[in-house]
C-alpha positions in Angstrom: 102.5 66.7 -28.9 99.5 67.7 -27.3 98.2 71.7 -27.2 98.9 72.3 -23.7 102.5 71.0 -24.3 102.9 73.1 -26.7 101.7 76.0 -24.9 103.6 75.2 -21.8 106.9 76.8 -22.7 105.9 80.2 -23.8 103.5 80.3 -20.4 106.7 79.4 -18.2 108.6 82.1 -20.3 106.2 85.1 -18.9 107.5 83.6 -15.9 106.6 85.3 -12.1 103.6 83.1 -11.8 103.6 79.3 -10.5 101.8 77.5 -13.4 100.1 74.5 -11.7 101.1 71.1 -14.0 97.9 68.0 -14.2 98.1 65.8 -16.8 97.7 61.9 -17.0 99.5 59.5 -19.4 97.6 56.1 -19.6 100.8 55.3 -21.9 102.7 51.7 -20.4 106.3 50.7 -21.3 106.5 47.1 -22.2 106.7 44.2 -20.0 108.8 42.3 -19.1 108.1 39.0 -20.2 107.3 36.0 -17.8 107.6 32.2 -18.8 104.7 29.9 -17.6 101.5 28.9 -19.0 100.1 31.6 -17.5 96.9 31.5 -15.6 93.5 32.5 -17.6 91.8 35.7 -17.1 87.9 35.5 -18.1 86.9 38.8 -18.0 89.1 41.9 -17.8 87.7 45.4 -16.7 89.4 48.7 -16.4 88.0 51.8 -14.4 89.0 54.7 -13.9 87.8 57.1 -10.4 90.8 59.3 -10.4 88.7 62.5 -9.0 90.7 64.4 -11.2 89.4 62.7 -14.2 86.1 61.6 -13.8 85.0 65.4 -14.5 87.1 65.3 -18.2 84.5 65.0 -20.9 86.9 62.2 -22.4 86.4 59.8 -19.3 85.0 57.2 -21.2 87.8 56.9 -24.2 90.0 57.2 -21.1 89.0 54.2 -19.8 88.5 52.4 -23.2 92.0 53.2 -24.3 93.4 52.3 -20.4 91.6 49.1 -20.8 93.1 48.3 -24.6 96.6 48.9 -23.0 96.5 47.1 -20.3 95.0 43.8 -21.9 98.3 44.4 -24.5 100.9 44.5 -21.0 99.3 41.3 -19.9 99.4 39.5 -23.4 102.7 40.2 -23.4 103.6 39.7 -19.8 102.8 36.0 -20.2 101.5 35.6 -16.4 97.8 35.7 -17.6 96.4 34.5 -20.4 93.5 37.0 -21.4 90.5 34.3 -23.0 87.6 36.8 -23.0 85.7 35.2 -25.9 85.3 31.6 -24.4 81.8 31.5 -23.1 82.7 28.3 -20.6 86.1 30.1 -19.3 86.9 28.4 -16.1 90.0 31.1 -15.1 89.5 34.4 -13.2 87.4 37.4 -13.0 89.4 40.9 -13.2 88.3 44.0 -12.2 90.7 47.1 -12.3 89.8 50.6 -10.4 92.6 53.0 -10.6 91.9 55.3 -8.3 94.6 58.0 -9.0 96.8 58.1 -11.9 97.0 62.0 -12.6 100.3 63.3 -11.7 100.0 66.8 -10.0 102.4 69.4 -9.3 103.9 72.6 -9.7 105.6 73.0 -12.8 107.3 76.4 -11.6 108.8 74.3 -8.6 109.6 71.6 -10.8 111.4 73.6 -13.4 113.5 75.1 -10.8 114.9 71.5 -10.1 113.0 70.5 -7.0 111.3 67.0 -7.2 108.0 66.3 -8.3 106.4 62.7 -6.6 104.2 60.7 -9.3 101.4 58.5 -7.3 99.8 55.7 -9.0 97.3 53.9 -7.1 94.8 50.9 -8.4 92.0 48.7 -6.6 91.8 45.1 -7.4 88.9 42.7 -7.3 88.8 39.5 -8.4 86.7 36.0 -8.1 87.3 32.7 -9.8 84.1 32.9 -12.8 82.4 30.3 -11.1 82.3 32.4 -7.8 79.8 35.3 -7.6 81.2 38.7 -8.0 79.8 39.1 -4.6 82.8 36.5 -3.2 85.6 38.9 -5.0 88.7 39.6 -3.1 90.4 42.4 -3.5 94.0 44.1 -2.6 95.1 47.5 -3.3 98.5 48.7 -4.8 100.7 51.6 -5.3 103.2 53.1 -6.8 105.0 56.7 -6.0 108.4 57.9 -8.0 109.9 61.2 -7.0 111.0 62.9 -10.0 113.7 65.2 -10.3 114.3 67.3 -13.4 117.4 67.3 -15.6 117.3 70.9 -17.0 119.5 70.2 -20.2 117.0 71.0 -23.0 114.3 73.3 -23.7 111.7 70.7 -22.4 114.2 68.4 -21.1 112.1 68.4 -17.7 108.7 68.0 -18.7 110.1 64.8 -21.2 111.6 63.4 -18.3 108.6 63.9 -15.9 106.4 62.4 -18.7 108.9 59.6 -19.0 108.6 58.9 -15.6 104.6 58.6 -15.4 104.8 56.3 -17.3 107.3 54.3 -15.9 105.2 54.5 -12.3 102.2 53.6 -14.1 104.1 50.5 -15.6 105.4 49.4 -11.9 102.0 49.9 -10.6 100.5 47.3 -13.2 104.0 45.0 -12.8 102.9 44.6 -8.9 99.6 44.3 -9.5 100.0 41.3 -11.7 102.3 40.0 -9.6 100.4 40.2 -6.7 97.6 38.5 -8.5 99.2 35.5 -9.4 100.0 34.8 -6.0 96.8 34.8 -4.9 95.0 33.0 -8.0 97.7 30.6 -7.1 96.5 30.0 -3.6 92.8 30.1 -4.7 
């Protein structure tokens, strides 16, 4: 449990003040798996421009440990075969810009049992590897949750809301994928 989880609690205790709540999960529940050969993905890049996090010192291992997670949800997705070590890989080009995937709200609010809406949102590029980047296509997608606390347990409502970033950030990637192999489909 992080410190500002930890600390959360006693600061909602003092109580009279609203206590603003920002915190990002680049966590993903597991997919669900799809049968099929899968098409191949070449390359495989993950950014992250989330305004709120691009000033965080830890923006890079952000995006390091984004991009590790995702490349585990498509492994085990099966749509998409990830080949990134095979110089002559005749598949896809993937480039990944999630573009807001901090959840922001305030917790006073939300701890009085009004809903909190998650947002989501990613860019997609892609381009066959024998294209240019320059000939990518791209689509955009989003997902948005509203979130209302069950007030059961101590932290019973900040579990649930963590819970539930998650989940949005797993439907976000679950339609982008989908979404993709339409189009590589058609390419």
């Amino acid at each position: 449990m992080d410190l500002r989880r930890c600390l959360l609690l006693p600061a909602l205790m003092l109580g009279g003040c609203a206590i603003p709540l920002q915190y990002h999960s680049s966590g993903l529940m597991a997919p669900i798996p799809h049968d099929g050969p899968g098409h191949t993905l070449c390359t495989l890049s993950v950014s992250l421009a989330d305004p709120e996090l691009m000033a965080d010192p830890s923006h890079g291992a952000l995006e390091a440990q984004m991009q590790a997670q995702i490349a585990h949800f498509i492994r085990g997705d099966g749509r998409f075969v990830l080949n990134t070590d095979a110089e002559d890989c005749a598949g896809t080009e993937l480039a990944l810009t999630f573009t807001d995937i901090t959840d922001v709200g305030n917790f006073e609010v939300y701890a009085d049992g009004m809903p909190m809406t998650l947002t989501a949102v990613a860019d997609v590029r892609y381009w066959r590897n024998d294209q240019a980047p320059a000939s990518a296509q791209q689509f955009t997608r989003s997902s948005v949750m509203e979130v209302t606390p069950e007030l059961d347990g101590d932290l019973a409502g900040t579990n649930l809301l963590f819970i539930n970033s998650v989940r949005n950030k797993t439907r976000l990637m679950e339609s982008i994928l989908a979404e993709l192999q339409i189009r590589v489909e058609a390419l």
